[in-house]
C-alpha positions as CSV (number, residue, x, y, z in Angstrom):
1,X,9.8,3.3,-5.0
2,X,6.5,4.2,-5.6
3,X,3.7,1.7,-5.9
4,X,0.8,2.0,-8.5
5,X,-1.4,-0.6,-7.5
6,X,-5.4,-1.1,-6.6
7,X,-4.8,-2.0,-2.9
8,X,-6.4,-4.6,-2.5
9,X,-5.4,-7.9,-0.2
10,X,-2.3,-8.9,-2.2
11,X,-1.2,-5.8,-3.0
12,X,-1.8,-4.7,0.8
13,X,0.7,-7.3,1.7
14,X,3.1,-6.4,-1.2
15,X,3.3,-3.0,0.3
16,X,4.0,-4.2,4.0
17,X,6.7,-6.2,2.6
18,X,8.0,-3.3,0.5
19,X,7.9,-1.1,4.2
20,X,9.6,-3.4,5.8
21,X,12.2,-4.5,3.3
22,X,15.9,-2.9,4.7
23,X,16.7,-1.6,1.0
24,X,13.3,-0.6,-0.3
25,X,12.2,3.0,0.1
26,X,8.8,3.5,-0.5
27,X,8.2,7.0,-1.6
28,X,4.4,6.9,-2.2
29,X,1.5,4.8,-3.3
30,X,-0.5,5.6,-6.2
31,X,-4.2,4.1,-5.7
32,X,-6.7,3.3,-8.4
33,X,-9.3,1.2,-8.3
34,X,-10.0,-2.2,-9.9
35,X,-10.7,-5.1,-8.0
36,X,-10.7,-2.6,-4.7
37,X,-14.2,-0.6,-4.0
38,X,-13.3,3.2,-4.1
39,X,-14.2,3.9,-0.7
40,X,-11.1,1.6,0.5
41,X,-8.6,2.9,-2.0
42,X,-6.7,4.9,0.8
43,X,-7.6,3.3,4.0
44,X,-6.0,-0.1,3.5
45,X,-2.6,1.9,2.6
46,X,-3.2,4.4,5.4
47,X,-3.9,1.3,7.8
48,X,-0.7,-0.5,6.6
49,X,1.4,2.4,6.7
50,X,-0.1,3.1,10.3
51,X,0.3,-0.2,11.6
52,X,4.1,-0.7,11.0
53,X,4.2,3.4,12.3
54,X,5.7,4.9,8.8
């Protein structure tokens, strides 16, 4: 799966459930920016990916 979303809160938690989910491979996340400032468009994926160590 690949997720296009802005990362922010909701869709921080929609990727953690996506890594964590037996029969969902996530292949990548595509980041833009909308609700998210620009600056935190790849550390909250980086940070979520890090914590659950994928």
């Amino acid at each position: 799966m690949l997720l296009f979303a802005d990362v922010g809160i909701d869709d921080a938690v929609a990727l953690i459930y996506a890594l964590l989910h037996p029969r969902i491979r996530v292949l990548g996340v595509v980041a833009s920016f909308g609700n998210t400032p620009r600056k935190l468009l790849l550390i909250v994926p980086w940070q979520s990916c890090n914590l659950l160590h994928r």
